[in-house]
C-alpha positions as CSV (number, residue, x, y, z in Angstrom):
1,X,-10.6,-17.6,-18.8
2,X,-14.3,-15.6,-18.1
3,X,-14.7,-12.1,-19.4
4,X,-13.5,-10.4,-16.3
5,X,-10.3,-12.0,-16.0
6,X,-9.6,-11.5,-19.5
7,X,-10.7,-7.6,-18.7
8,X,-8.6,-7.8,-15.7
9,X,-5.8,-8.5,-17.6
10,X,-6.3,-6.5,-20.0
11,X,-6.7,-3.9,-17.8
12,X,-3.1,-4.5,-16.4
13,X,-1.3,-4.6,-19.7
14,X,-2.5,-1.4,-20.8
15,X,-1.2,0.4,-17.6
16,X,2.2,-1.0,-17.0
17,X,3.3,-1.7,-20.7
18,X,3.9,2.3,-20.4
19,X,4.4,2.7,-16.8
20,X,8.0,1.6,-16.0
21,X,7.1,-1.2,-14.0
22,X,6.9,-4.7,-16.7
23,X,4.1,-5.9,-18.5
24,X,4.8,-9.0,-18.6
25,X,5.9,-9.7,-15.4
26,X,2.7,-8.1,-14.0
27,X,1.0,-10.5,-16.1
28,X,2.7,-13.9,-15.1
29,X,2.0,-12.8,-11.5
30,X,-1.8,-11.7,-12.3
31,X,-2.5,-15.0,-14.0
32,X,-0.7,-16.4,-11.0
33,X,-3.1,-14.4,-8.4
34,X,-6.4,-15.4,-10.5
35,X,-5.6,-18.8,-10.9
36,X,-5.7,-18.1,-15.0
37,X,-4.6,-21.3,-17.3
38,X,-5.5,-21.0,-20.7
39,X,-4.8,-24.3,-22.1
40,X,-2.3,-23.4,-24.3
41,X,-3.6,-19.7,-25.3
42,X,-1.2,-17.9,-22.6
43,X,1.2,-17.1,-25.4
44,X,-1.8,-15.9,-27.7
45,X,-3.3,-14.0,-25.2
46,X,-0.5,-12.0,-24.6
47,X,0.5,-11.3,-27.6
48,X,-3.5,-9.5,-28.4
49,X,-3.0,-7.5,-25.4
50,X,0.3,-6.5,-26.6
51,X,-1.5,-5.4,-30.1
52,X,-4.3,-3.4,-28.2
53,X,-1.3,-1.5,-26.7
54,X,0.5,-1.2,-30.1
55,X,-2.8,0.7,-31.5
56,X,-2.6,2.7,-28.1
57,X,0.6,4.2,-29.3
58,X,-0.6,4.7,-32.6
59,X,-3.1,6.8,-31.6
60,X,-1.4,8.5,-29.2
61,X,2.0,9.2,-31.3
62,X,0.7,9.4,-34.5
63,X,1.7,12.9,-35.7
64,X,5.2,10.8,-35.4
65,X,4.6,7.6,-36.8
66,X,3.4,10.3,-39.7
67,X,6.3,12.1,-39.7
68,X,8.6,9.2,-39.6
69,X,6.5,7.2,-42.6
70,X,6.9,10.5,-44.4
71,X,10.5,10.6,-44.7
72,X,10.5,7.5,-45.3
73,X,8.6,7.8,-48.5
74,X,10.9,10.6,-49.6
75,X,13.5,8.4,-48.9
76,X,13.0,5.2,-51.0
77,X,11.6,8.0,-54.1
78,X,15.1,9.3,-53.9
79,X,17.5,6.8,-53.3
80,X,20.3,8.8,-54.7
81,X,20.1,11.1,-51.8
82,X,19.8,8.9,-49.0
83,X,22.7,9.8,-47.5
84,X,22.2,13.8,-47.6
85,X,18.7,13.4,-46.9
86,X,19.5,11.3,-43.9
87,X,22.3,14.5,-42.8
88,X,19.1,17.0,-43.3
89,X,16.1,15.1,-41.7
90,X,15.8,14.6,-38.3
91,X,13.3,12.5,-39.0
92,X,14.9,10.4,-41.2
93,X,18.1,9.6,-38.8
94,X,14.9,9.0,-35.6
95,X,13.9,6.0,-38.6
96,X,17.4,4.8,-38.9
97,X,17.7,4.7,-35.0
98,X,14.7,2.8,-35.2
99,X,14.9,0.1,-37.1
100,X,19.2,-0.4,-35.6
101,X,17.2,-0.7,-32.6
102,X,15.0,-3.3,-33.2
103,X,17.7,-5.3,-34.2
104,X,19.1,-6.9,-31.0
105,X,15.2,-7.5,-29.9
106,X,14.5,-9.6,-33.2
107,X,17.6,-11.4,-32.8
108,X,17.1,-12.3,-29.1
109,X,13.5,-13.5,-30.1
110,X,14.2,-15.6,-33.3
111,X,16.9,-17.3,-31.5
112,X,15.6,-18.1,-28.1
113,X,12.1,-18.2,-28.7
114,X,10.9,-21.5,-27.1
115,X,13.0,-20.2,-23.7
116,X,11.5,-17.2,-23.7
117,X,8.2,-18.5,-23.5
118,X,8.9,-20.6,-20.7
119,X,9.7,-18.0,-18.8
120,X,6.3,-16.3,-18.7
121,X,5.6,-19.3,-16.2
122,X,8.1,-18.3,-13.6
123,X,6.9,-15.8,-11.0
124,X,10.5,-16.6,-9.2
125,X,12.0,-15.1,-12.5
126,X,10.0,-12.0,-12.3
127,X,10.5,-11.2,-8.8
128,X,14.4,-11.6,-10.1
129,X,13.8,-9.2,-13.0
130,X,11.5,-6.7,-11.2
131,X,14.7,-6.3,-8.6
132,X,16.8,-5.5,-11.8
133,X,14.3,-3.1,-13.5
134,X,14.2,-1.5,-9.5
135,X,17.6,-0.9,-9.6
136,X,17.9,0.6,-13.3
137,X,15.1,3.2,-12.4
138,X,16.7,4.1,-9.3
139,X,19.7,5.2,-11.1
140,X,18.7,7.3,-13.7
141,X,17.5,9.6,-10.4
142,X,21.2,10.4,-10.6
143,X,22.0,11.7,-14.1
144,X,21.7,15.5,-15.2
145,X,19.4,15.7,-17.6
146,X,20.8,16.1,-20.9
147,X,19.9,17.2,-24.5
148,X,21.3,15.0,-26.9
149,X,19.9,13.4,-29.9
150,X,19.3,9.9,-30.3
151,X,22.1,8.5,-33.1
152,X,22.6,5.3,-34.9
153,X,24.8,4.2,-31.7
154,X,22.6,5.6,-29.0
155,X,19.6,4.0,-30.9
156,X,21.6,0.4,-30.9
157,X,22.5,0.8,-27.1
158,X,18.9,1.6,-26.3
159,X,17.6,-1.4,-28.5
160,X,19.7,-3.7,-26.6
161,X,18.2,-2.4,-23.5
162,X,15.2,-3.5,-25.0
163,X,16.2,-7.2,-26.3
164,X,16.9,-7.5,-22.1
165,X,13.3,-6.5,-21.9
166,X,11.8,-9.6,-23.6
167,X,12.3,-10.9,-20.2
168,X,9.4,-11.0,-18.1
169,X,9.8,-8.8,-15.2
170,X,12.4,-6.5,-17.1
171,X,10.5,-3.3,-17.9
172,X,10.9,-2.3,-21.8
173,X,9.8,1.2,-21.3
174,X,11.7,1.3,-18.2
175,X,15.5,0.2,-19.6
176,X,14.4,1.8,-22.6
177,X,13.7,5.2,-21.1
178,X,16.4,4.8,-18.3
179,X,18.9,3.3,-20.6
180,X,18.2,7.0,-22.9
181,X,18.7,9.3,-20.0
182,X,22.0,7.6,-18.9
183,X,23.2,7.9,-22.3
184,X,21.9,11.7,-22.2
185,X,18.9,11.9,-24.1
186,X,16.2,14.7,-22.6
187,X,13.6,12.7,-20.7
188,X,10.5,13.6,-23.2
189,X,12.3,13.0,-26.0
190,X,13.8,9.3,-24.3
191,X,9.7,8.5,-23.6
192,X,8.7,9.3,-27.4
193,X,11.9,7.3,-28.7
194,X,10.9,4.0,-26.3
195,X,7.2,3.9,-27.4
196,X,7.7,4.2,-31.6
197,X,11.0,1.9,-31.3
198,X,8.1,-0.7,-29.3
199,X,5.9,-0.5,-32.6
200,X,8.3,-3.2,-34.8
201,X,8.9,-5.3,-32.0
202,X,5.3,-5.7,-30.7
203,X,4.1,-5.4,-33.9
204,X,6.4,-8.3,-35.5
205,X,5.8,-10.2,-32.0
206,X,2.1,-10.5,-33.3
207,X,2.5,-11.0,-36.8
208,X,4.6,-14.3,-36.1
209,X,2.0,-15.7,-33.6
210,X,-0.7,-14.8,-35.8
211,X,1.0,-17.1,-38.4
212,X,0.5,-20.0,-35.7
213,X,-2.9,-18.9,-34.3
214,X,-3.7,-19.5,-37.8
215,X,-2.2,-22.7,-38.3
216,X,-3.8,-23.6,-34.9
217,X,-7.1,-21.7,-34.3
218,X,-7.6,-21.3,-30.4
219,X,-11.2,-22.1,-29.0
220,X,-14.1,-19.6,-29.5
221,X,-13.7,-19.5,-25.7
222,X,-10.0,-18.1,-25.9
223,X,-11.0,-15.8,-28.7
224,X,-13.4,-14.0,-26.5
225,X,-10.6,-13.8,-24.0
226,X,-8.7,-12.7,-26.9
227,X,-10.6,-9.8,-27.8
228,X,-11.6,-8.5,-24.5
229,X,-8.1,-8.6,-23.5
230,X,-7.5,-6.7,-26.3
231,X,-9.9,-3.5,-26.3
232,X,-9.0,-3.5,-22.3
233,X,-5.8,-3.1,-23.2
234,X,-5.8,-0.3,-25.5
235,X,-8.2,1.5,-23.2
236,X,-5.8,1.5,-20.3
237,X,-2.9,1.8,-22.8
238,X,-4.2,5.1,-23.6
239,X,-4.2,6.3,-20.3
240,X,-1.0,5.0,-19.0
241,X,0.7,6.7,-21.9
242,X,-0.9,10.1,-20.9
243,X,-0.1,9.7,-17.4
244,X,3.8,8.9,-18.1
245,X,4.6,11.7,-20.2
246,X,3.3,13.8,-17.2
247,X,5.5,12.0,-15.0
248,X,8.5,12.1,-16.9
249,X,8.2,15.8,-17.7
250,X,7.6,16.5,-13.7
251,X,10.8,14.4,-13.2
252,X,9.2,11.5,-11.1
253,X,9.7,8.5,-13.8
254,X,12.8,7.3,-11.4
255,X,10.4,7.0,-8.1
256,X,8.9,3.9,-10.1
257,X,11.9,2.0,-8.8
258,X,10.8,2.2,-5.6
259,X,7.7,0.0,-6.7
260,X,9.5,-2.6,-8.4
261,X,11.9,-3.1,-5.7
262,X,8.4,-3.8,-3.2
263,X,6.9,-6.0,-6.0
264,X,10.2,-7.9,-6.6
265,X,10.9,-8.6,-3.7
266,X,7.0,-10.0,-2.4
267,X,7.0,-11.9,-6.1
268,X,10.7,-14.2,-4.7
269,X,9.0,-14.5,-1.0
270,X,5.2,-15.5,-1.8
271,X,5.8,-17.1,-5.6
């Protein structure tokens, strides 16, 4: 891979991990459009862009990540409270949500793992999914916003909407936001939720492939690709996450179906 496809792809990561319209799909049909082969790096590759969009929301959401790491300190220094602490802090029933959440996704990945991976080949697949993640975005378009908080239950059913996401071509902000709304959590409130339950996941997607990158260093080639990718990435991250919590406070996240359905449906005729 040269420096502008790894940019390029970079490039697209950043933009529609946020934007409801799958990463990872958009990346199996990129690669597919540029003629991309890695050798054996594909997995590797998107796993760095993945990290440059983990750092994104960092950034971005860190006066939350804060707040969450901070009741989680006062937590674990008083254990014997735990359970009036977690009836007092908002904060510290968002962490709870959080990590029930990431449970279904972790499962899903340890398990099936070697499938998974094979289906970031299949642009088929992803014209499949993107008709799914269509449909799903379409239909939170007809759901009264509500106000309700996200529990221990809400954050489970919204983590499983997630573990459906590992599949290329299902968005995870998408079914994660849409999946919130439906369940009748404010819009805002569903964004911010979506992006800090994605920091475990992505973040204990690239811890277990660093363990094999390490085992296996890629060629200096790849690593280039690597780190381009990877500043790309959080660039466009950046700016993708700005530009959705505009669009889901003006109401519009839903319109995104419309592009999926269009993308789906060229990805089954042309791939």
């Amino acid at each position: 891979m040269d420096a502008l496809s790894a940019a390029l792809l970079g490039l697209l990561q950043g933009l529609t991990e946020f934007l409801p319209v799958s990463s990872s799909g958009h990346l199996v049909l990129g690669k597919a459009l540029l003629g991309v082969h890695l050798d054996g790096g594909g997995a590797a590759f998107e796993v760095a862009v993945h990290f440059g969009t983990l750092l994104s929301v960092l950034v971005l959401l860190r006066k939350d990540v804060g707040a969450l790491l901070a009741a989680t300190g006062r937590a674990l220094r008083s254990p014997g409270r735990i359970t009036q602490q977690y009836r007092e802090d908002a904060s510290l029933r968002l962490v709870v949500a959080i990590v029930v959440g990431c449970l279904p996704a972790g499962i899903v990945g340890v398990l099936f793992k070697d499938e998974l991976e094979a289906a970031f080949s299949s642009p088929r697949l992803v014209g499949g999914a993107l008709l799914f993640t269509g449909l799903l975005l379409l239909s939170s378009r007809l759901v009264r916003t509500g106000d309700r908080e996200i529990t221990l239950g809400r954050g489970l059913l919204i983590g499983v909407a997630q573990a459906v996401a590992i599949l290329p071509g299902v968005s995870r902000s998408g079914s994660t936001i849409a999946s919130a709304e439906l369940l009748g959590v404010a819009p805002e409130r569903a964004a911010r939720f979506s992006f800090l339950l994605s920091l475990p996941v992505i973040g204990g997607a690239c811890a277990l492939k660093l363990k094999d990158l390490l085992a296996a260093p890629p060629a200096d080639d790849v690593i280039t690709a690597l780190t381009i990718g990877t500043v790309a990435s959080f660039l466009s991250g950046l700016a993708a996450l700005w530009l959705l919590f505009g669009v889901v406070r003006r109401g519009w996240f839903g319109h995104f179906g419309w592009y999926c359905l269009a993308v789906g449906v060229a990805a089954l005729a042309f791939g």
